[in-house]
VEXMAR-937024 format. One record per residue: residue number from 1; z, x, y of N, C-alpha, C in turn. Coordinates in nm, 3 decimals, always signed. Layout:
REM VEXMAR-937024
NUM,Z,X,Y,Z,X,Y,Z,X,Y
...
//
This chain:
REM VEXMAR-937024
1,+1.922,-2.559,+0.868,+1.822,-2.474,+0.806,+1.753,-2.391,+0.914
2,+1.764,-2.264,+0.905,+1.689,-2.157,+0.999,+1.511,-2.162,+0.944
3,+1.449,-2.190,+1.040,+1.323,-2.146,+1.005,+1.276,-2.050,+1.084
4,+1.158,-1.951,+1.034,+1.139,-1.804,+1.097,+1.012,-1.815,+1.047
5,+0.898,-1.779,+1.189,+0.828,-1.745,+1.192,+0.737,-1.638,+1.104
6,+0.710,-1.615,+1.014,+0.603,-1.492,+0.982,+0.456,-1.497,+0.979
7,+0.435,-1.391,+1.031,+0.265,-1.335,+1.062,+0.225,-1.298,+0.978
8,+0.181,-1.348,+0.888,+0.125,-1.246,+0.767,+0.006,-1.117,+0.773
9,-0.057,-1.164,+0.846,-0.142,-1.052,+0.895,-0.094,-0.936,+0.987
10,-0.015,-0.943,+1.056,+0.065,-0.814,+1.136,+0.157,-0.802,+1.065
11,+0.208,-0.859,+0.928,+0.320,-0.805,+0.848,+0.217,-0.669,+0.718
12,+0.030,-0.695,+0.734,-0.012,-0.670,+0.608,-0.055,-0.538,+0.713
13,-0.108,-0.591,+0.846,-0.119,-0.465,+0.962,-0.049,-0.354,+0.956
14,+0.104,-0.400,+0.968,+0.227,-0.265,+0.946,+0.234,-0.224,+0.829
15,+0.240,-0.275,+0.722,+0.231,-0.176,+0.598,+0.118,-0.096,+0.608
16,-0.019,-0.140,+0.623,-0.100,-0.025,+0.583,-0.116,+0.102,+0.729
17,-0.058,+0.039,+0.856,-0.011,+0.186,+0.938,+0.075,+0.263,+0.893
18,+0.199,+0.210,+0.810,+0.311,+0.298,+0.766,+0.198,+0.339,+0.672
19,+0.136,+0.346,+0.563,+0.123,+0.387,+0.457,+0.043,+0.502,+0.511
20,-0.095,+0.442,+0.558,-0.189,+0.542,+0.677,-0.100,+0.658,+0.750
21,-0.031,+0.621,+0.797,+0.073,+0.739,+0.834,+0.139,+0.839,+0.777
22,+0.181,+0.769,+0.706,+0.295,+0.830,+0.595,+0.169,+0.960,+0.495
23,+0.038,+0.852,+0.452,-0.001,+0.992,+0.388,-0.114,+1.038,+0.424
24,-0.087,+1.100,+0.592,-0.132,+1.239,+0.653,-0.284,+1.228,+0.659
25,-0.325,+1.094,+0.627,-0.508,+1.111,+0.594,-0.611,+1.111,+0.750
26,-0.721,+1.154,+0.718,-0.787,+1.174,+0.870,-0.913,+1.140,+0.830
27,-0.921,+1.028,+0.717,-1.050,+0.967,+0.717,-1.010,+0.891,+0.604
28,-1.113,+0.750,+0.550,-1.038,+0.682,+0.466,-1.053,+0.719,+0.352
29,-1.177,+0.829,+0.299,-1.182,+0.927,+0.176,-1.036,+0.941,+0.140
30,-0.989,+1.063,+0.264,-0.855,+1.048,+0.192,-0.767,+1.000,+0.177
31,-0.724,+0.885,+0.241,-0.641,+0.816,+0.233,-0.649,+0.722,+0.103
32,-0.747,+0.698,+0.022,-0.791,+0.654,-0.053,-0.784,+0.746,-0.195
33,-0.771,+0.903,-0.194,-0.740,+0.948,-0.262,-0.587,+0.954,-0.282
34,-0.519,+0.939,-0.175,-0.384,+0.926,-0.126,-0.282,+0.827,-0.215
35,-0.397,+0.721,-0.161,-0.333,+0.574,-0.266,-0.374,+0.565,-0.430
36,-0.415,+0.608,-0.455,-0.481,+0.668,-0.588,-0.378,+0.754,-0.654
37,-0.333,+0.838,-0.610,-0.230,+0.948,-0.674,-0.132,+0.854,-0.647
38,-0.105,+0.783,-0.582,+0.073,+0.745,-0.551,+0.060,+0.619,-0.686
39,-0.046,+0.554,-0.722,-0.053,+0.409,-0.809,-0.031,+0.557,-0.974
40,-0.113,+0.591,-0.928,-0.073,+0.663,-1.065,+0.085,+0.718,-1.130
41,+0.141,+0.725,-1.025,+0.253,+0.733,-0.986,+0.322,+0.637,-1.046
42,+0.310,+0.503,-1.039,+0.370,+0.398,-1.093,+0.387,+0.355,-1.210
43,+0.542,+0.308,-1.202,+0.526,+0.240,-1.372,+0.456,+0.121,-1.436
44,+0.368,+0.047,-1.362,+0.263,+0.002,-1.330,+0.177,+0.043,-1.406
45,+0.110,+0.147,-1.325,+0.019,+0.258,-1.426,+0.015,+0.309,-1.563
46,+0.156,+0.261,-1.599,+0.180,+0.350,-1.708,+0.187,+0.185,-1.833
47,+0.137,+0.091,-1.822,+0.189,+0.000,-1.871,+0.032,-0.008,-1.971
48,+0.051,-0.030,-2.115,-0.047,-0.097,-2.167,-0.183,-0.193,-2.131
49,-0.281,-0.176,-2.163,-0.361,-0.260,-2.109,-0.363,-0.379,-2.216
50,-0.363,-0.541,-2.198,-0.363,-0.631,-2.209,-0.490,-0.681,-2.240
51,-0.555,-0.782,-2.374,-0.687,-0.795,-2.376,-0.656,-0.977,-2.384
//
């Protein structure tokens, strides 16, 4: 059995630099508007709300 190390916190670190990166923001306003348009984006988003 291989066991492997993971960091969960420098694994949650690199996603939000890729994401931070990826959408172009230069303050967290926008980056926050950023992530906002992309969830809307999702089929996620588009799913019924549940009571």
């Amino acid at each position: 059995m291989i066991k492997k190390k993971f960091d969960c916190v420098k694994f949650k670190d690199e996603l939000f630099a890729k994401a931070w990166k990826k959408s172009g923001a230069k303050d967290f306003r926008e980056y926050v508007s950023y992530a906002n348009a992309q969830a809307r984006k999702s089929p996620l988003f588009k799913m019924p709300a549940y009571n």
